[in-house]
C-alpha angles and dihedrals in degrees: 000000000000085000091062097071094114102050084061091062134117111236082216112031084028082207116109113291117271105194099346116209113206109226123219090264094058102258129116139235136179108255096236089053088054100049078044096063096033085060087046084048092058093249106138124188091011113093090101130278114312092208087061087061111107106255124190126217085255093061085073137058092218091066099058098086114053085219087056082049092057095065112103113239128208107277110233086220093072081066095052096058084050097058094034089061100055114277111120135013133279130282128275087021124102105213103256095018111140104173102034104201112237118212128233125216123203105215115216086203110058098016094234134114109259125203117233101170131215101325104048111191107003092061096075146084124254109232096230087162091061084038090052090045086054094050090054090045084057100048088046099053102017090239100185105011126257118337106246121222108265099212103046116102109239148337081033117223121230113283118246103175136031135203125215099188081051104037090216141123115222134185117229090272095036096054089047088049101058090034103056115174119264088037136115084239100057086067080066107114109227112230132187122294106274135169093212116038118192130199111269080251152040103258125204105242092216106045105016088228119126120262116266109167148010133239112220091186100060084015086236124143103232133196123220091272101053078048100073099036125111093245091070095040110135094007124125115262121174124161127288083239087061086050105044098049093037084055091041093046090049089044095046099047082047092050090046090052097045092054091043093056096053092124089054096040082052084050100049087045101057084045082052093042081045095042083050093055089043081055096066102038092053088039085058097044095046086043082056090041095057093038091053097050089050099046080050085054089054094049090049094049085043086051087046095052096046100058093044098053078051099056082045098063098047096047087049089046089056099045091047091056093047088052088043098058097038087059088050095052091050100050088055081062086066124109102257093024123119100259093050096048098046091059091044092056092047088051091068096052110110100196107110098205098043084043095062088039094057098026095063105060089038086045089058092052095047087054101052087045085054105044080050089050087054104042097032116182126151119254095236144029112254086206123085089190083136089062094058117114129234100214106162093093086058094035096058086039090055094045093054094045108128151142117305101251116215109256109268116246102284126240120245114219104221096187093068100028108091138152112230119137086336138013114262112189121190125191145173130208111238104265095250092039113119114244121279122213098202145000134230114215113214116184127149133167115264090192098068125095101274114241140222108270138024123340107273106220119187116238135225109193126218107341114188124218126014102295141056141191124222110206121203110010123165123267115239090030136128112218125193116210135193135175128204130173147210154186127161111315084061136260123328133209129313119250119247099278123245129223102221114188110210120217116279088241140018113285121252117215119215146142133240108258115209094183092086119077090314115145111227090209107061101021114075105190106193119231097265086052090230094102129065138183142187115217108183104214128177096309088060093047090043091049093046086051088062098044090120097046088064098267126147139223115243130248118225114196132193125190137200119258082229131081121195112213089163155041128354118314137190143188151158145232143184109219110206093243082217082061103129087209134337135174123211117196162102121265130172101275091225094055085054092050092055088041084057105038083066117038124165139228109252092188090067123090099218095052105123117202096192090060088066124076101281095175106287104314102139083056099049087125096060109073103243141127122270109244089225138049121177134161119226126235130179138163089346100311133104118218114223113192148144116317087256093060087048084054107049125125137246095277097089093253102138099187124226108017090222117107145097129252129223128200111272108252122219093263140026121218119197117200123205129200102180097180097046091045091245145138129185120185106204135189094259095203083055113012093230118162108248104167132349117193135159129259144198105245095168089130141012111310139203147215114247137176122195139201147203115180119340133345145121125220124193127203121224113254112228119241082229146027117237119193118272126250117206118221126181117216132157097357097298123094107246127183115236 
């Protein structure tokens, strides 16, 4: 208990609480301190009631004389019937206040502003539990000496008893003194000598009625009273008991943990005491590192100076000598000079033939003093505006110049990240994050026995750019995924991680073959045969012109250049939601042969669609298993029926009308079990079940897609490419 002293002390005071009061966000303060701030705060008349603080017989002059104590004041209780039955208004609300002010509280504790409503103070608990705490720290360690007795005249003698209807210490006269017999005051029950004395029970501060039970939902005791009020209508009350056993039952099993784990807690603390000393060895080296870069930042500027100043004084020492020699030059041109009287002299030479000999080299040199005479410009420039530095790149780098950060937890773009044949995850680093060098992929399966220890994630080391690709993973899983970067400064935070569902069976990779029964007219195949269209073209508009003559539209069918005789296959397509009516769908590649070899002429009247193969229908009555199974979409809506309208051929019959359609996802999944004779179209963002239906698989079967009017289907293009397998079925080469 002696070890406890700082958790009994005021956050503002720091000296051990006195009437704490407990704050909205769970911390305490000495009421004085309270009513301290709240006055530094510029709330006046707010710090509570002052009547309310705890007062002593010596605070009064009345109770001086025991014959003074024995008047009998006004009871405070007489006001709150009155109150109670009507007359007045509620607490915390002055009568005509429409905006009430509500009081802030800066907490010392948690730094933060606290809202006290209305009422301020006097709308909180005392904290007797942390009082009564205190009291016990005193006795234990006699924290202030002996309590005096707070009635005798001086020099007061040590207190022995203590009153709490009177919230007083006496000594043994002086409590007989002020509880004669035959008096109220002699039912008082003497206590131990205290220095705070606290009501026998929690009462409520807006009611003075004692606490009955706790509001889980704004975590307040309540008395009967707050109970029933409107503010606590459809909140959750349960007893003070609950809540007190339900509180007691959580700290003790706490407690009981915390004591049980000593040795961990010792252990913890010597990696905290080592990760301390780490601290400021790393705190030093990096101290040195900085230092040395800058002072590396100074050599190179010193080295830069220096160079420049250097260019600058040569360039000054050349210009100088240029501009030395020109004024030389041009003070030879004066009257009385060398050059002057030199020509002067040979001017006055009369030999013809020495004259022309000395008077042609001097007469060069007058007449390039004299065409510089005439055009005069100095040699060089007096101004050294080319030597002049442009800085503010490197200012406004130096002043930035900070710390690396860490890179921020990256941002997984869901829209391009998917799980096919294999798992592709995207991702983006957050606009202000500092650059990452390279990524670390985490992903592990969710669906898989949990086992003893930490969670094992599998690792993908330094991936450059933004993307990566996760060969291998199991069909019928759910993988979590998760991203995190890193450059220089270390590794940052990890992305929110994604839940990816893999497809229910491996995924089988073909093309869309137009050789089959397709009409070049109206189906348009694309170049990479993985995207097809339906065009309507003249036979469609004559045949809806005789709609009413008993003509029907026509049905366009692709298949894939792939046939399935084995195991379990899955793919994926993308239906155009504009699409008029597409099915999607497997069928017995032999049944679609014969469906192609023959194919009517719907622009005929007397064209009849139910003399064709429609899946079986003329045999409805033999138990077998339809050779087709297709699921019908139209103007963005899938249609869901019996298993006779999943069935239906290619005729466009589409069975019961009943049904109930479902908005057409983004992509469409297809499912085959060869060996159980199945087929399931998903939801393949979700995969989500959308239809499972039978299916003949007597003999290789194909995927197919049909039309009627106009659509476009896409096939899902795989993340990778698996090598192919040739299979040879009904005379034409297929890739399994």
């Amino acid at each position: 208990m002696k070890n406890m002293e700082k958790e009994l002390l005021c956050p503002v005071c720091q000296e051990m609480y006195k009437q704490p009061l407990v704050l909205p966000c769970t911390h305490n303060v000495c009421q004085a301190c309270a009513r301290e701030v709240l006055g530094q705060q510029g709330y006046i008349g707010h710090g509570g009631d002052p009547s309310s603080e705890p007062t002593s017989p010596a605070s009064t002059p009345s109770t001086r004389s025991p014959r003074l104590s024995r008047r009998t004041l006004p009871k405070p209780d007489r006001l709150d019937r009155l109150l109670k039955s009507g007359f007045g208004t509620y607490p915390g609300r002055k009568r005509g206040a429409l905006h009430p002010q509500v009081i802030m509280f800066p907490c010392p504790a948690c730094q933060g502003d606290v809202e006290l409503g209305e009422r301020g103070l006097a709308g909180l608990f005392r904290n007797l539990t942390l009082e009564r705490v205190v009291e016990r720290y005193r006795q234990s360690v006699s924290v202030g000496g002996a309590i005096l007795c707070q009635l005798c005249k001086p020099p007061p003698l040590e207190a022995t008893k203590g009153c709490t209807e009177c919230r007083a210490t006496f000594c043994n006269e002086c409590f007989k003194l002020f509880h004669p017999w035959g008096t109220q005051k002699a039912q008082h029950e003497p206590t131990l000598p205290t220095l705070s004395f606290r009501p026998k029970g929690l009462m409520c501060p807006d009611h003075k009625e004692e606490v009955t039970h706790y509001c889980k939902t704004c975590q307040r005791l309540v008395c009967q009273l707050c109970r029933v009020r409107r503010t606590h209508s459809g909140h959750k009350i349960t007893p003070v008991l609950s809540a007190y056993q339900a509180l007691k039952d959580k700290l003790t099993k706490s407690l009981t943990y915390i004591l049980g784990n000593q040795d961990t807690v010792q252990t913890q603390i010597c990696e905290l005491e080592e990760a301390v000393r780490h601290t400021e060895v790393s705190g030093q080296q990096a101290k040195e590192e900085v230092s040395q870069l800058v002072r590396g930042l100074g050599a190179v500027l010193e080295e830069k100076r220096a160079s420049l100043l250097q260019a600058i004084e040569e360039c000054q020492q050349e210009r100088l000598a240029r501009l030395s020699a020109q004024i030389q030059e041009h003070r030879s041109l004066l009257d009385g000079s060398g050059l002057v009287g030199y020509a002067q002299e040979v001017l006055k030479e009369t030999d013809q033939p020495c004259f022309v000999q000395a008077a042609k080299q001097l007469h060069n040199r007058i007449a390039r003093a004299t065409e510089a005479l005439q055009t005069f410009r100095p040699a060089a420039s007096s101004s050294f505006r080319h030597c002049q530095l442009d800085v503010g790149r490197e200012m406004k780098l130096l002043t930035e110049l900070n710390f690396l950060r860490v890179p921020e937890a990256p941002v997984i773009d869901t829209q391009r990240t998917f799980a096919y044949d294999q798992i592709f995850l995207c991702w983006r680093l957050p606009p202000h994050s500092p650059p990452a060098w390279h990524y670390t992929v985490e992903f592990r399966r969710t669906d898989v026995p949990a086992q003893p220890g930490p969670t094992r994630w599998q690792r993908r080391e330094e991936v450059r750019g933004t993307s990566a690709l996760l060969e291998n993973p199991d069909t019928g899983s759910v993988y979590v995924l998760r991203v995190r970067g890193c450059n220089k400064a270390g590794y940052g935070e990890y992305s929110e991680d994604v839940h990816l569902h893999t497809p229910p069976a491996p995924v089988l990779h073909f093309f869309l073959d137009g050789r089959w029964g397709a009409s070049r007219e109206r189906l348009a195949i694309s170049k990479d045969q993985r995207a097809v269209r339906s065009v309507p073209g003249l036979p469609l508009l004559l045949a809806a012109d005789r709609l009413l003559t008993g003509c029907h539209l026509s049905v366009d069918v692709v298949l894939g250049n792939v046939a399935v005789t084995q195991g379990r296959s899955y793919w994926a397509c993308a239906v155009d939601p504009a699409s008029y009516l597409v099915k999607v769908g497997v069928g017995l590649e032999s049944k679609l042969q014969e469906s192609f070899q023959g194919a009517p002429d719907v622009i005929s009247p007397r064209y009849d669609p139910d003399s064709g193969h429609d899946s079986g229908a003329e045999d409805a009555t033999v138990e077998a298993s339809p050779p087709f199974a297709f699921l019908t979409i139209g103007m963005g809506k899938i249609l869901l029926g019996s298993g006779a309208s999943s069935n239906a051929g290619l005729t466009g019959r589409d069975g019961p009308a009943a049904g109930c359609t479902v908005p057409l996802p983004p992509r469409l999944g297809i499912c085959l079990d060869y060996e159980r004779g199945r087929v399931s179209f998903l939801d393949a963002v979700s995969f989500r079940g959308l239809l499972e239906c039978p299916l003949d698989c007597s003999g290789p079967v194909c995927p197919a897609f049909c039309f009627i009017g106009g659509g476009a289907v896409q096939l899902q293009e795989p993340v990778g490419t698996k090598p192919e397998r040739k299979v040879t079925i009904g005379g034409f080469a297929k890739l399994d």
